[in-house]
Structures are given as C-alpha cells and as structure tokens.
N, C-alpha and C positions, 0 to 999 in steps of 0.2 A: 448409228447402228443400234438396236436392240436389244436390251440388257435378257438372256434366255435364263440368266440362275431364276428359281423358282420363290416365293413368297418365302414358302418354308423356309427353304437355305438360307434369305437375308434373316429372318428372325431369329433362326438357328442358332448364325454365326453372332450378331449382335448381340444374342445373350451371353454369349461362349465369350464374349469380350467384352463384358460388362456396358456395351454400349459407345466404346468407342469408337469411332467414326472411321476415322483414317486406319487403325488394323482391320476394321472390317472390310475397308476398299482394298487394302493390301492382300487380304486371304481370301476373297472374291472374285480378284482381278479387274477391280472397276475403277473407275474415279471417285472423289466423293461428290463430286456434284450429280454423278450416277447413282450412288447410293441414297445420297441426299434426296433425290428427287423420288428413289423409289420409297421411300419411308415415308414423306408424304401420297403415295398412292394407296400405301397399306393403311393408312390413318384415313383416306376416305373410304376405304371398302371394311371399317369396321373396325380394325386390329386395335388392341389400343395400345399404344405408342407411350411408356410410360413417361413423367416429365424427369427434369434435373432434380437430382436430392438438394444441389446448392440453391437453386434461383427460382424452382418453380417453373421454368422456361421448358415447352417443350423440346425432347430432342431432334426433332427436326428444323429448331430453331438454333439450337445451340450444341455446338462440339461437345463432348464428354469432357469438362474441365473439370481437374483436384488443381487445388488452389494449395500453391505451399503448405504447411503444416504451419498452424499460426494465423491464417487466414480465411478468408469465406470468398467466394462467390459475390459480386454487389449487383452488378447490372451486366446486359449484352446491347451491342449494337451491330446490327448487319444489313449489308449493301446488300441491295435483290440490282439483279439485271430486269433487261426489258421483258422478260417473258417470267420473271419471280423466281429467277433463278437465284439461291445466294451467292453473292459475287467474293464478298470477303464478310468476315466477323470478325468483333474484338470485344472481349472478354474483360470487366472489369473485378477488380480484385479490392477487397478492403481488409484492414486489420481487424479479429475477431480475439478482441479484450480479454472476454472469459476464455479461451484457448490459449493465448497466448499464455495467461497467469498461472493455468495448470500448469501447462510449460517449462515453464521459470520455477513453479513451487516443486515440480518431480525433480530437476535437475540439482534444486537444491538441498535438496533431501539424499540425495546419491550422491553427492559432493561430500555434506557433514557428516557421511558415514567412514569417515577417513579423522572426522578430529579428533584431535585428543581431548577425554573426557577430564575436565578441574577436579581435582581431588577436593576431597570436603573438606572444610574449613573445621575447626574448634570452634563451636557455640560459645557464646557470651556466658557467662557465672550466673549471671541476674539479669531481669528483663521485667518491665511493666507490661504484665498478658494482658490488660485491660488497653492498653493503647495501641494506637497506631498511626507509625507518622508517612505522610504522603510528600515524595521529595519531589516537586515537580522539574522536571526540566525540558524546556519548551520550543519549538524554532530558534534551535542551536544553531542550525544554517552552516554545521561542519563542510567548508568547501568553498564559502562565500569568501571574496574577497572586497574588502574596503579601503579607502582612502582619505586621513583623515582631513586634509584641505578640502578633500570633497564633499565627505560624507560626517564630518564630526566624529568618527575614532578610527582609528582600525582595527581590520577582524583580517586576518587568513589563518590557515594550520596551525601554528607552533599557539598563537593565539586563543585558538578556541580552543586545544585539548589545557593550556593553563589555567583558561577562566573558569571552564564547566570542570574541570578537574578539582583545582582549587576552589571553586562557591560550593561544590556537593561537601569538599570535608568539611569544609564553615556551616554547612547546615546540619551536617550532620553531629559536629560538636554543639553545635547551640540547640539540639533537639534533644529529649528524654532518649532512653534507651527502651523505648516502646518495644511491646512483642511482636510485634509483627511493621512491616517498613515494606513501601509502594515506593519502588524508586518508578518514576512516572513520567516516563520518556514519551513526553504525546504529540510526534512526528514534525517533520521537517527538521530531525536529526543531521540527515542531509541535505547540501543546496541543490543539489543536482542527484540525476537517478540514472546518469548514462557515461558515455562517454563525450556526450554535446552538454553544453552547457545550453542547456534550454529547460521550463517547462514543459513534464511531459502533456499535458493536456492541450495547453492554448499555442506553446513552442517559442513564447518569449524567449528572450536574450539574457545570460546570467551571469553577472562578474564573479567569475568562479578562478580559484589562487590552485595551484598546482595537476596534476593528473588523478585519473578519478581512480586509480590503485591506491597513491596515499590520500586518497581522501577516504575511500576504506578502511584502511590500517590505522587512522586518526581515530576514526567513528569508533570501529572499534575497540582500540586499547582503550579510550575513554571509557566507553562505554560498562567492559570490564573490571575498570578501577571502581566505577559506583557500586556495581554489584558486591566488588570484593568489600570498600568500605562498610557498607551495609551489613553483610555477613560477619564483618569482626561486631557488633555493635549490635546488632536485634537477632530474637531467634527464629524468626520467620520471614525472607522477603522474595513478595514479588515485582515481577519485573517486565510495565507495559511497555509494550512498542506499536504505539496506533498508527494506524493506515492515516494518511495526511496526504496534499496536493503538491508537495516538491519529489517526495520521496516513496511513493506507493509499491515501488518494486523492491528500493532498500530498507524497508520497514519489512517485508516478504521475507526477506532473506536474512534479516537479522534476529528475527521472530524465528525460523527454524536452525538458523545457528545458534541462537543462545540456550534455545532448549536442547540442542544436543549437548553442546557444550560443560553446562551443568544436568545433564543426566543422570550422573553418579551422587548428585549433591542433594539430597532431602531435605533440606532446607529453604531451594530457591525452586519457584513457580515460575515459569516461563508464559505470560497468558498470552496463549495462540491464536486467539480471534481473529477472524480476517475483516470483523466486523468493527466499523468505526466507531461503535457505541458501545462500552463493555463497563461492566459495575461491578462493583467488589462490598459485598455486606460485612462489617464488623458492629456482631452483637443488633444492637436497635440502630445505628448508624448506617445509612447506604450512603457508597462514594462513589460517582457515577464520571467518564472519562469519555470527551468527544474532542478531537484536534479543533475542532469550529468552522471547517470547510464543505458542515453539510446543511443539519439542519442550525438555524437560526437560534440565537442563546433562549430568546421568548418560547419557542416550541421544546423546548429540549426537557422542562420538567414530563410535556403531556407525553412526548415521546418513552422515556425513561420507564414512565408508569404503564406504558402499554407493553414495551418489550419485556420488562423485569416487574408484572404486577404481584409475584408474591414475594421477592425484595422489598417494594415498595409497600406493601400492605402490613409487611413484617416488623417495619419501620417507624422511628418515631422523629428521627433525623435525617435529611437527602442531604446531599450536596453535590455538584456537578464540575470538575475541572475542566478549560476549554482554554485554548492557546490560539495561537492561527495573526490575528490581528495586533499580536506586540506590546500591545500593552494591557495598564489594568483595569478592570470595571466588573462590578460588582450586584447582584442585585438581590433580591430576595424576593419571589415568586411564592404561587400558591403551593406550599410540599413541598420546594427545594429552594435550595442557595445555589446561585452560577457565579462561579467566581472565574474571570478572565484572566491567563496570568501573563506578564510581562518578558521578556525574554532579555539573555544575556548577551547575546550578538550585536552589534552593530548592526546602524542601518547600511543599505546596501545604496545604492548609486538612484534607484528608482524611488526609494521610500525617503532620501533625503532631500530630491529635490520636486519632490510632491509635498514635503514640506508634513513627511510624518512621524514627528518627534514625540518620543518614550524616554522615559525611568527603566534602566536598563537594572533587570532585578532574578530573583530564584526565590522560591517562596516554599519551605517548609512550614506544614498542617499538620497538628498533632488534634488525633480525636478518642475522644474518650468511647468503649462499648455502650455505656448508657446514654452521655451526657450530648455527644456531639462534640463540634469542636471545643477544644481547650487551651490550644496557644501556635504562637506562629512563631518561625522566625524568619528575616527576612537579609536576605544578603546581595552586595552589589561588587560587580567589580574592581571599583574603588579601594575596598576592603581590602583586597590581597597587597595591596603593598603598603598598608600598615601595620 
C-alpha cells in the first residue's frame, strides 16, 4: 500500500527526532522499512540526507545509534533483501579511551570533594635550599602476589606496604636534609587497575593476592607514610605519580586524590600531569621522569629537549629517571644521564620463569642546584631485618 504522508512531513518529523528511525515510524504510522525506503527516495530527488555524527554511515544505512556513554560507534553491518530492502542491522560498538578517562577523572574529582583535607605538618628547623633528593620508588606492583618456591621471594600486601614503607625511612635517614624532596612514585604502583586481575591494554593473566579494595587501602596508606616522612625532614616536597602500563587509571586517581588531599598543605606539590613525560628544574639541574613504557631510554634525551627546550637550554646538568623493566642500567647520552632503576617487589610468576632475575633495590639521588648529582644512597630489602 502507499505511503500518502508527504516528503515534508518525513523530513519534518525526522528532524523533530533527531533522526531516529523507529520514533519516526511510530509518529508516522509507518514501518521502518517504509520509512527506510522512503528516505532513500528523498536522497535521490536531492534532499540531503545528513550522515551519522558517530560512523560517517549514511542514515539510511544506519539506525540513529548513541552508543553508551564511554563508547563510540566502530562499524555497521546490514542484510539487504532481494529487492535492497534492509532486512536486519547490527551495530558495532567500541571503547572510546579518551571518553572514558574524562569519565573516570570528573568522577574522581567529585568523589575527593568529600576528603578530609591533612593538616599541615611543622617544617623542619634547617634544611639544605641548595639540594635536592629524588626518592625513587618504582614497580612496587602493590597487589602482585608471589611464591617463593616459585618465584625466588615473596611479595603480597602485608609485604609490600613493609618493604616500600620501611626502604623510604632508610633512604630517607641515609639522605641530607635537602630543601626540597621528589618522592618519585613512577607507576606500576599498582599490579592491577580493576577488579580482574589482568593487564589493561594486552589482558594478560595477573597473580594478584587479595581484593582490589585492599589493594587500594595499601597503596595508599603507603603512599601517605612517604609523603608524611618527607614533610617531617625537607621543606619542600613533591610528589609524582606517572601514568605507567599496569596502573593508568590508578595513577588517575591517586593523582587527584593526593592533590586534594594535601590541599591545605603549602608545602606538598601534587604534579598533575596526565603526561608521561614530566620534569622538574632545580637551579642549573633538570630532573626529568618517564615510567619506560613509552619512548625508548636512547630517545628520551631528544624527547625531553623537545617538550621542555627552555628547561633544557636553562641547564647545565639533565638527568632522566625510568623504571618499567626492574632493574638497573645506566647510561650517559648527548645532554642527559638515564638512569634505570630497579625495583623493590619481587618477581612475579612470568618474569621468574622467563628467567628475569634483578637486584631488588630503592635508590635515593641527591643533587646539587649547581653541581648536579652529589650522592646516592642505595637500599635493599634485606636491610630491614638488620
């Protein structure tokens, strides 16, 4: 039978509905394979037919899909009958990364607007303004669980907040009382970033020791204790948390919790970067801080000098910390030092029997404003039960 509404009226109506299909066959009184068919007639006699804001897919190719909130639009597929009628569609959907992470970062932000803010601490008496000590702590892998028949030590909870707990006071008593202090959390703080114990990116398999609530509540009362040891001890610290490959969402999230956190506190810097590559200048000294899961340690001077060139040009000393691979290596480059650094965790079930054995370590860097580096100190787990 004859569809009699008029050109106008489909147009009319499809706009009044943003282009939905199925309400406009409903306020019509058509099918959609009647409306379907006439929107292809108006797209030959000229009309133009706008496409999908998600796919590019004209709409008479594709239903009017909103794809969850968090998502995009990826592709369409659709059964034509014998005369190019559509028979069925189906709509595919993908994860949209950058939407999702706003996401996660607005929620977090309206969450921390409930903490309680740390009351400031009492500054140190004395302090060397001319120093500054960099307390690295590296693929901590808070979460990870090991076995030492298996794997050569163990590591779960109770274990990692005593090692990383206890190696920061050890560095931080064997360090000067610098003016300023980089406690230098540079990612894979966490083993895990969900409720699965998997990588997010590739979805690997992860021997991960209890539920990811206390594996939170680990991260961060540790996390807290270094901040606070720091503030009794320097008069200035900041405090990175790089974007890394285990923990990209809870580096997000610890990043705008710590900064509310110490809000009230004038003394602690919170560096917000979302960017993996961030530097910090003291005096003629740049100290420059990448996990190692991006670019390559050989690129990373050329890199450094392109994003930060008036750091760099300001400078008479670079140096670069990078984590990621467990242990240590070292190098010295055209304008900067990359220094690798080793980590306190245990290996895990994958890296023991790959057969990738470390010096499990924490490595405090003290640098002079003019001079560059001037002393290190270096501390292993071992240490604490002496």
């Amino acid at each position: 039978m004859p569809i009699k509404t008029s050109d106008d009226k489909i147009l009319e109506t499809l706009n009044a509905t943003g282009w939905k299909r199925t309400i406009t066959a409903h306020q019509l009184g058509i099918t959609i394979r009647q409306l379907q068919s006439r929107i292809k007639q108006l797209r030959g006699k000229g009309y133009e037919i706008p496409d999908s804001p998600y796919t590019g897919i004209p709409y008479d190719k594709l239903d009017h899909f909103a794809p969850p909130v968090g998502f995009q639009a990826k592709a369409v597929s659709t059964l034509h009958g014998p005369d190019g009628e559509v028979k069925a569609q189906w709509v595919k959907s993908s994860v949209d990364e950058v939407k999702q992470k706003e996401i996660v970062e607005a929620a977090i932000r309206t969450l921390c607007e409930s903490i309680p803010r740390a009351k400031p601490l009492t500054p140190p008496k004395s302090c060397h303004e001319r120093l500054c000590n960099v307390y690295t702590i590296t693929d901590a892998h808070i979460g990870m669980y090991a076995w030492a028949p298996e794997t050569g030590a163990d590591w779960d909870l109770t274990l990692a907040e005593k090692i990383i707990g206890g190696c920061f006071e050890q560095m931080i008593a064997a360090s000067p009382a610098a003016g300023v202090a980089i406690v230098n959390q540079m990612g894979d703080f966490l083993h895990t970033d969900s409720f699965k114990a998997l990588t997010p990116a590739s979805g690997h398999l992860l021997d991960a020791d209890s539920r990811y609530q206390k594996i939170v509540e680990v991260a961060v009362r540790v996390l807290r204790r270094m901040v606070t040891l720091a503030l009794k001890r320097h008069a200035r610290v900041i405090v990175n948390l790089l974007d890394a490959n285990h923990d990209p969402v809870g580096e997000t999230w610890l990043r705008v919790m710590f900064a509310a956190l110490y809000e009230n506190e004038p003394r602690v810097t919170v560096n917000q970067s979302p960017s993996p590559y961030v530097a910090h200048r003291h005096g003629r000294t740049m100290i420059a801080f990448h996990h190692g899961h991006g670019a390559k340690k050989d690129k990373l001077p050329l890199l450094f000098a392109s994003r930060f060139p008036e750091m760099w040009g300001g400078t008479t000393h670079r140096y670069c910390h990078v984590g990621h691979l467990h242990h240590v290596d070292e190098k010295e480059h055209a304008g900067m030092i990359v220094t690798q650094h080793p980590t306190l965790a245990a290996a895990d079930t994958y890296a023991a029997r790959s057969g990738w054995d470390s010096k499990r370590a924490a490595t405090a860097i003290t640098y002079h404003d003019e001079h560059g580096e001037v002393a290190r100190a270096v501390v292993r787990p071992e240490m604490l039960a002496a």
